[in-house]
LUMLO-208933 format. One record per residue (C-alpha): residue in three letters; x, y, z. Coordinates in steps of 0.25 Angstrom, whole numbers, plus 5000, padded with zeros to 4 digits. Last residue first. Layout:
BEGIN
ALAXYZ;...
END
This chain:
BEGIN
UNK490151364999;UNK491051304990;UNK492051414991;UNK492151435006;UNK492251265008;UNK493551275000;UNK493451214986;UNK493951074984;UNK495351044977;UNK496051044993;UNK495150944997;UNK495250844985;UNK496750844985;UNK496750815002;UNK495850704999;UNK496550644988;UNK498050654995;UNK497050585010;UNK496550474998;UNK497750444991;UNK498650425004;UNK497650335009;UNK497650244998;UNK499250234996;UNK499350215011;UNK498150085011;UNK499150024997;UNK500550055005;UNK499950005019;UNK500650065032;UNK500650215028;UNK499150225029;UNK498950355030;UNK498050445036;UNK498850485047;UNK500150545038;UNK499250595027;UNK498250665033;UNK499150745040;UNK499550785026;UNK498250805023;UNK497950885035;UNK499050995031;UNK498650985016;UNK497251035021;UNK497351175017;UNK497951155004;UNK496951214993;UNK496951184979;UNK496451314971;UNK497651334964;UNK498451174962;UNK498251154947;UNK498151054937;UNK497350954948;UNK497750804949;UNK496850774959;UNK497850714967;UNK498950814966;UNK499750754977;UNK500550864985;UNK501850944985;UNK503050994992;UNK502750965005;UNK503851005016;UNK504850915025;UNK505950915014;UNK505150825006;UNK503450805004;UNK503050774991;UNK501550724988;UNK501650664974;UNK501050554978;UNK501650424974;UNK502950474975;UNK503050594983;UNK502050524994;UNK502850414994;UNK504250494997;UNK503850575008;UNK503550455016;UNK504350475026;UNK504050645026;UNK502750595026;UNK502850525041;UNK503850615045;UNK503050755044;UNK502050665051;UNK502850615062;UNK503350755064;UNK501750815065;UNK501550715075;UNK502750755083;UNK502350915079;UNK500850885085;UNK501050815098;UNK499850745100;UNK499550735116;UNK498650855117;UNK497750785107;UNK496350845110;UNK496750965112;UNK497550975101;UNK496450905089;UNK497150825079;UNK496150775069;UNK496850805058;UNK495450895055;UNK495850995065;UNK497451025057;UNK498251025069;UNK498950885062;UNK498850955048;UNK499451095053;UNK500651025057;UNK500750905046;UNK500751045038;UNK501851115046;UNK502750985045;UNK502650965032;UNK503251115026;UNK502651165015;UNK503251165001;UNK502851294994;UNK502251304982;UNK501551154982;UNK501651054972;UNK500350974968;UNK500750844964;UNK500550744952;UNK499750624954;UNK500950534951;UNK501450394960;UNK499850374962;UNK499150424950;UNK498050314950;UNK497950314965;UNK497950484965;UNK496850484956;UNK496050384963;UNK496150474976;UNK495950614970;UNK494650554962;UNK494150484974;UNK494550624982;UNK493750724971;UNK492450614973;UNK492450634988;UNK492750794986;UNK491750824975;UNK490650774982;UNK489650754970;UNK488250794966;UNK487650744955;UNK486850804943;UNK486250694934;UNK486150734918;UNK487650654916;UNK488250704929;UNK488150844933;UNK489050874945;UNK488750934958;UNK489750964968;UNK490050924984;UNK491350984989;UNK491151114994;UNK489651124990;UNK488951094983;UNK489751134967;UNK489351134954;UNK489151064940;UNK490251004937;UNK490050914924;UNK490050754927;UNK490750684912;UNK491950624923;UNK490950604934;UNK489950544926;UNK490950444921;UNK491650404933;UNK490350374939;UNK489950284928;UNK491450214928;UNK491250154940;UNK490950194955;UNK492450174958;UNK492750074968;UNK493349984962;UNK494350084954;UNK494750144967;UNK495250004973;UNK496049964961;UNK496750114960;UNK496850064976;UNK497649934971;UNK498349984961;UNK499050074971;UNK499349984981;UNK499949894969;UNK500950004966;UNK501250024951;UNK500650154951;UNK501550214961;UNK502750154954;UNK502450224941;UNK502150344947;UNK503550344954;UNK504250334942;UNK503550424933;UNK503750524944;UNK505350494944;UNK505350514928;UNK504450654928;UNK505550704936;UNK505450714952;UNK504650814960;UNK504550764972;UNK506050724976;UNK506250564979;UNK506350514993;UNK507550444997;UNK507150314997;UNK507650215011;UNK506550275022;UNK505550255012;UNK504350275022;UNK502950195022;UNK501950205012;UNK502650135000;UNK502450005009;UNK503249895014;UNK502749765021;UNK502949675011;UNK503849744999;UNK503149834989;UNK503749804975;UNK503849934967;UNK503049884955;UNK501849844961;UNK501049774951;UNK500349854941;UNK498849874937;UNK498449974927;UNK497950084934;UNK498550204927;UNK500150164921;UNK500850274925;UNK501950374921;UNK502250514924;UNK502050644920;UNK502750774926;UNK501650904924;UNK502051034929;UNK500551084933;UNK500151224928;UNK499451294938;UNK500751364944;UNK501251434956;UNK500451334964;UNK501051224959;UNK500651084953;UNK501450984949;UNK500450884940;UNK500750744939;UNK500350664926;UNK499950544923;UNK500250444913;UNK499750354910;UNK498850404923;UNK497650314919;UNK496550424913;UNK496050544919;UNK494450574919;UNK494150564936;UNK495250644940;UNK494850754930;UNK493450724935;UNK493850774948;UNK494850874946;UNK493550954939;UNK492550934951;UNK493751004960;UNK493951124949;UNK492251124952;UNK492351124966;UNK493051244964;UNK494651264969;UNK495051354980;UNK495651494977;
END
């Protein structure tokens, strides 16, 4: 059963109220089970750190690790701690926390939306909200995928995941997400694409950086199947998310990044994981009718 706009209102604020991760905590969350299997880790929020890995002129996180074996998902609580610590000492990183706290609307707004009482639903995505004496009305999908966005920059390295039962296999999603119509592919209009080539050099791409995305954002892809994904709005439980578009994202992913530039890959990531978070939280178009 999808989730209400009200569950999404819910995540929102929660997002909006937590403190500096110090520390955080990632949740793993199964299907067979609503209870999350907490691993903590360390951070130190968004205090300002240099970059303790030491990039190298013309190198970048974002591009393949031919050399480093990639590590398994679901390490100890000790190899987490690790990477998060790393991921938060990255000066990319720093900069867009930086960037996201500039162009917050002040603490006002934040505020009146953490003390804001749910007062109902529009529409699908569109919900009022009593604020103070006024009554507003809010898109709950733009202001769930800033929350999702800076949430994933300030637990880069350990936003928990969202295990899935089963594995599924990568190269039948990068399939249904390339014929998917809103990739953008069109088969009488490309005759000349062909569709498992591309399809392979996708498979490729995030199998290459398989590493990465485990580490920094918990999505862990290995023995050509995905195993989990980011749980960037940090909900308890995964009943009532839907996964319809994971197929596009992870199309998504692989044209809509910039894998060139660590600080522009980082960013990009962050948004299309928050998207992708936010539209599988939101009610069905059937239920908010």
């Amino acid at each position: 059963r999808q989730r209400s706009l009200e569950s999404v209102w819910r995540d929102v604020r929660a997002v909006s109220q937590e403190a500096p991760p110090v520390p955080p905590t990632a949740m793993d969350l199964d299907d067979d089970d609503d209870e999350p299997a907490p691993a903590t880790e360390r951070g130190d929020g968004d205090a300002p750190a240099a970059d303790a890995a030491g990039d190298v002129a013309g190198s970048s996180r974002c591009r393949p690790a031919a050399a480093r074996k990639v590590p398994p998902f679901g390490e100890d609580a000790a190899s987490r701690a690790e990477a998060f610590d790393e991921a938060q000492n990255l000066t990319s990183v720093a900069e867009l926390r930086a960037q996201a706290r500039l162009a917050a609307h002040g603490l006002e707004f934040t505020q009146g939306l953490n003390q804001s009482v749910y007062v109902g639903p529009v529409d699908r995505e569109l919900a009022i909200l009593q604020c103070g004496a006024a009554l507003c009305m809010v898109n709950m999908a733009i202001l769930a995928r800033e929350f999702a966005y800076q949430r994933l920059l300030r637990l880069f390295g350990g936003v928990g995941r969202i295990t899935l039962r089963e594995p599924l296999p990568l190269q039948a999603l990068l399939r249904l997400g390339v014929m998917d119509p809103d990739s953008g592919y069109d088969p009488s209009a490309h005759t000349d694409v062909d569709v498992e080539a591309l399809v392979g050099q996708f498979v490729a791409m995030l199998t290459e950086r398989a590493e990465m995305l485990h580490e920094y954002l918990m999505l862990d892809i290995a023995e050509d199947k995905l195993w989990s994904l980011p749980n960037a709005l940090g909900v308890t439980s995964s009943t009532g998310l839907t996964f319809d578009g994971l197929p596009l994202f992870l199309v998504r992913l692989c044209a809509e990044t910039d894998w060139s530039d660590e600080k522009a890959c980082f960013d990009s990531l962050c948004r299309l994981v928050a998207d992708f978070c936010v539209e599988a939280a939101l009610p069905s178009a059937e239920e908010a009718a």
